[in-house]
Residue frames as qw, qx, qy, qz and C-alpha x, y, z in Angstrom:
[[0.373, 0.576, 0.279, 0.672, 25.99, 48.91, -116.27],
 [0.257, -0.943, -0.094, -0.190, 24.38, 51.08, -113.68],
 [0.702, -0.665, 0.125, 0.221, 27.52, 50.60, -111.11],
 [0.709, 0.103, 0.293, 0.633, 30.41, 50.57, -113.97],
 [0.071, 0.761, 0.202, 0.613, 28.64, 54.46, -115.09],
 [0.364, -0.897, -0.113, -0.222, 28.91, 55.34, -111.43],
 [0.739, -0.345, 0.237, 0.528, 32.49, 54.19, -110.65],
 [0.520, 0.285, 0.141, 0.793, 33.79, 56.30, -113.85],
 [0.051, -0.879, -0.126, -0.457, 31.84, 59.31, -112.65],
 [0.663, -0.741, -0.055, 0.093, 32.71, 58.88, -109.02],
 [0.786, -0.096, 0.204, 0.575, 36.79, 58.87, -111.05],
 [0.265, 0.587, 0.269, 0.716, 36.13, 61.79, -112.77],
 [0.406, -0.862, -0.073, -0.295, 34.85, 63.94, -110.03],
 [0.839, -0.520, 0.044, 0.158, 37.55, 62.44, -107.81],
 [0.620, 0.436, 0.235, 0.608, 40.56, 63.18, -110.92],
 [0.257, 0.695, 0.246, 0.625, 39.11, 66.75, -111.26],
 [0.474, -0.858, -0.183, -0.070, 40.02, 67.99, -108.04],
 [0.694, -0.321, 0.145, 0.628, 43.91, 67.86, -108.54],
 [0.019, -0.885, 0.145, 0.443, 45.59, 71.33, -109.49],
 [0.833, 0.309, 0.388, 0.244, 47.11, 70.99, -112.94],
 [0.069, -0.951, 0.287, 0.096, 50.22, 73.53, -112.52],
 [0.909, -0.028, -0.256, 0.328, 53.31, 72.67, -113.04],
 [0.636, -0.502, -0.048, 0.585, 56.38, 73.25, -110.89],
 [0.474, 0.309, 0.192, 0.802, 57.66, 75.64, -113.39],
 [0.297, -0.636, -0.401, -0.589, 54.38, 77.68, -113.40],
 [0.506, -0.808, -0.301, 0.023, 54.53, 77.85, -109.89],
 [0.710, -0.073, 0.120, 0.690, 58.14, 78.66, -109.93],
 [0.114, 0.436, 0.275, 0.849, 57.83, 81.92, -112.31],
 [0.299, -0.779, -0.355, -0.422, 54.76, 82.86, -110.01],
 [0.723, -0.597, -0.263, 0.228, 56.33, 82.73, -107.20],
 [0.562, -0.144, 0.053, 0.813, 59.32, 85.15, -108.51],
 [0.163, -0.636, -0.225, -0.720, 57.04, 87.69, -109.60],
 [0.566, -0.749, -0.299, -0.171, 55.28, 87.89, -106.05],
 [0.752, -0.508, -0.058, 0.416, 59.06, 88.10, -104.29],
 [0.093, 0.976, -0.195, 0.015, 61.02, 89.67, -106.42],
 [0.435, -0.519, 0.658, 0.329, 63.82, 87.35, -106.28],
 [0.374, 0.586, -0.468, -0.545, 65.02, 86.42, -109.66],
 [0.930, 0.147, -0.301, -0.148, 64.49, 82.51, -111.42],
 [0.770, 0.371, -0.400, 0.332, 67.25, 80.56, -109.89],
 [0.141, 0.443, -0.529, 0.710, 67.92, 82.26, -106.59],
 [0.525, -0.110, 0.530, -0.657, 65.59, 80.54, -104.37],
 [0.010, 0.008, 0.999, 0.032, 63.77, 76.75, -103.69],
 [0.660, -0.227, -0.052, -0.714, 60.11, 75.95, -103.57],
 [0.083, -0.076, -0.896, 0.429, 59.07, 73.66, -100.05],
 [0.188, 0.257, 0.854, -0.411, 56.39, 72.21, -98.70],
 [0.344, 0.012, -0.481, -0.807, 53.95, 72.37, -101.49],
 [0.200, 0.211, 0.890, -0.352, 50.68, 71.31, -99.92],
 [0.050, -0.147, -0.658, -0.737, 47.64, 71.04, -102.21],
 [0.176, 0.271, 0.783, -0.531, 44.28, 71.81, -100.77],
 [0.430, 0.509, 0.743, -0.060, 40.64, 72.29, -101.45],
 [0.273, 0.914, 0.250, -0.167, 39.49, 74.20, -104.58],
 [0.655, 0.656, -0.057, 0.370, 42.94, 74.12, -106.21],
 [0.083, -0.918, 0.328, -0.209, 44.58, 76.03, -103.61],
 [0.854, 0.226, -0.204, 0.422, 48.64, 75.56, -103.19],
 [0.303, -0.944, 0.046, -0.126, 50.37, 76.42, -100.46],
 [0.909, 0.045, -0.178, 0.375, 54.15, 76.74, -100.23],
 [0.480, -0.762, 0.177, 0.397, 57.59, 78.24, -98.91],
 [0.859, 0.434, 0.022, 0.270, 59.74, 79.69, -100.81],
 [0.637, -0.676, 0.129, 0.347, 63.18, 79.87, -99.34],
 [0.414, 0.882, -0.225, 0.012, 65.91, 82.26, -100.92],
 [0.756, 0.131, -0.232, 0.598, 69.54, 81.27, -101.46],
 [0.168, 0.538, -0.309, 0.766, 69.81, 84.82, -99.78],
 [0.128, -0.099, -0.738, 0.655, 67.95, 84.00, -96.26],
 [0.439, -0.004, 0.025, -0.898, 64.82, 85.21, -97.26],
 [0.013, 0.124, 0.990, -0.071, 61.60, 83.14, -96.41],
 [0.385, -0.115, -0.075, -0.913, 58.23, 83.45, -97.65],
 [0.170, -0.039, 0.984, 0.023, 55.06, 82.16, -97.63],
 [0.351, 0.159, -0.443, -0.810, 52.63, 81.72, -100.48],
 [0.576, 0.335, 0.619, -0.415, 49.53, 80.86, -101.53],
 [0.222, 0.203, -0.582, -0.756, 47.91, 80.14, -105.39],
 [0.736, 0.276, 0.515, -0.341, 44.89, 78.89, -106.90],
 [0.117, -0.144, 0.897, 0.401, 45.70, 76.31, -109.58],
 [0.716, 0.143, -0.374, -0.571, 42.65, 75.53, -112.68],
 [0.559, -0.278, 0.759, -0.186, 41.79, 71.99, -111.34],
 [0.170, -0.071, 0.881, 0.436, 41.20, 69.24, -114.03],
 [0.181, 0.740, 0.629, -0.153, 37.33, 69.53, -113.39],
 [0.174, 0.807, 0.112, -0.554, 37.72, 73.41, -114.10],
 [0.043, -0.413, 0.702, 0.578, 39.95, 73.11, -117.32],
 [0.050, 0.191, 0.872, 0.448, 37.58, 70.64, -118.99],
 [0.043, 0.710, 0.674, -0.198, 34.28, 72.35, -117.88],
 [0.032, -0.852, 0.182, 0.489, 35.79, 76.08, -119.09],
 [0.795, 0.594, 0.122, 0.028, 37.08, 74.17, -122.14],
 [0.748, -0.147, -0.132, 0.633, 40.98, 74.75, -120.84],
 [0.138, 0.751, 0.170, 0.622, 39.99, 78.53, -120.71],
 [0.620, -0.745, -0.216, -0.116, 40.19, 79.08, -116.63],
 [0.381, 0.565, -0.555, 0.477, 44.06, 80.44, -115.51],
 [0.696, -0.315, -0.424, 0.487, 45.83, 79.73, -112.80],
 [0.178, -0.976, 0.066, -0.108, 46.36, 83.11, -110.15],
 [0.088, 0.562, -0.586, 0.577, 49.29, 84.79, -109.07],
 [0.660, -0.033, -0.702, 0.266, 51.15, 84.06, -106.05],
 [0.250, -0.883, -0.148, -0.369, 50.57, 85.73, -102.99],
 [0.732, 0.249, -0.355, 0.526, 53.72, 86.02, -100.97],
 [0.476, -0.854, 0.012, -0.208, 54.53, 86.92, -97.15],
 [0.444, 0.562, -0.623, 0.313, 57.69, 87.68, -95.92],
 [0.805, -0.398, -0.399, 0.188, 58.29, 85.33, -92.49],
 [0.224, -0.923, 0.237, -0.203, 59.84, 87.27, -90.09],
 [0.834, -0.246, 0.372, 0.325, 63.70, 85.98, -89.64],
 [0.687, 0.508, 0.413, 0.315, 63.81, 85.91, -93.21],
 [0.260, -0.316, -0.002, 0.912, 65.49, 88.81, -94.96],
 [0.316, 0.764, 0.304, -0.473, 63.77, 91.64, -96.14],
 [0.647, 0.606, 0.284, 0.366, 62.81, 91.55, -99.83],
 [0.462, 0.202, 0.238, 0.830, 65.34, 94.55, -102.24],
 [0.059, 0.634, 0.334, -0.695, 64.58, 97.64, -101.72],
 [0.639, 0.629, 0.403, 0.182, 63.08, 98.82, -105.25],
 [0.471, 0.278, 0.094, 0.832, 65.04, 101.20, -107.51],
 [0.078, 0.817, 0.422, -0.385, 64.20, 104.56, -106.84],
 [0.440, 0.015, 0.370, 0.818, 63.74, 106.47, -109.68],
 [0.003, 0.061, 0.042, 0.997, 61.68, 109.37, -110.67],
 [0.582, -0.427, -0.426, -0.545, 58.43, 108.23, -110.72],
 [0.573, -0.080, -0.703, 0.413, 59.46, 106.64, -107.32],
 [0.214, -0.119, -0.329, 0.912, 60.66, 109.77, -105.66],
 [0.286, -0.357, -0.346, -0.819, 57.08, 111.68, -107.50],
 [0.720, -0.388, -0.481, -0.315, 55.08, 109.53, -105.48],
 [0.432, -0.684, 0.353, -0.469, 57.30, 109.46, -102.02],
 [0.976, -0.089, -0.143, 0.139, 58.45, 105.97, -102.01],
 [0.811, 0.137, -0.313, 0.475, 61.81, 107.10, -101.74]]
């Protein structure tokens, strides 16, 4: 009994350490953080590491190349937060090569502030 309680914990602990995003969800974050619109650009090399964190590339249909970071609610956090714990934004570096993100509109508040 003892060893059958410590195998399901040792599954649970072991479970609750995978990120519990989906592709979509990383997808949407990742266009906020660039600025390139749904549909114009791939997510690569998605590598999951410790504490939820997701690291990937995301490579425009226009030549841009980035590379991002998120923290993902892991299964442990979702059931221990009662599914209350979000997932962050993406954080997003252009790669040099890559093209340089749109330049934003520039409109009045823009120009107020010197951006343009």
């Amino acid at each position: 009994m003892k060893t059958a309680l410590s195998c399901l914990a040792f599954a649970a602990i072991s479970v609750g350490c995978a990120a519990v995003i989906t592709p979509g969800g990383i997808e949407q974050r990742a266009s906020q953080a660039t600025g390139l619109p749904l549909g114009s650009f791939t997510v690569a090399d998605r590598v999951e590491g410790d504490a939820g964190r997701i690291d990937f590339t995301v490579n425009g249909k226009s030549g841009a190349t980035y590379r991002c970071y998120m923290y993902s609610a892991t299964t442990f956090q979702r059931a221990m937060s009662f599914g209350q714990t979000p997932h962050s934004d993406a954080i997003c570096t252009v790669m040099k090569g890559g093209a340089a993100p749109a330049k934003p509109v520039c409109d009045a508040l823009s120009k107020a502030a010197g951006k343009c």
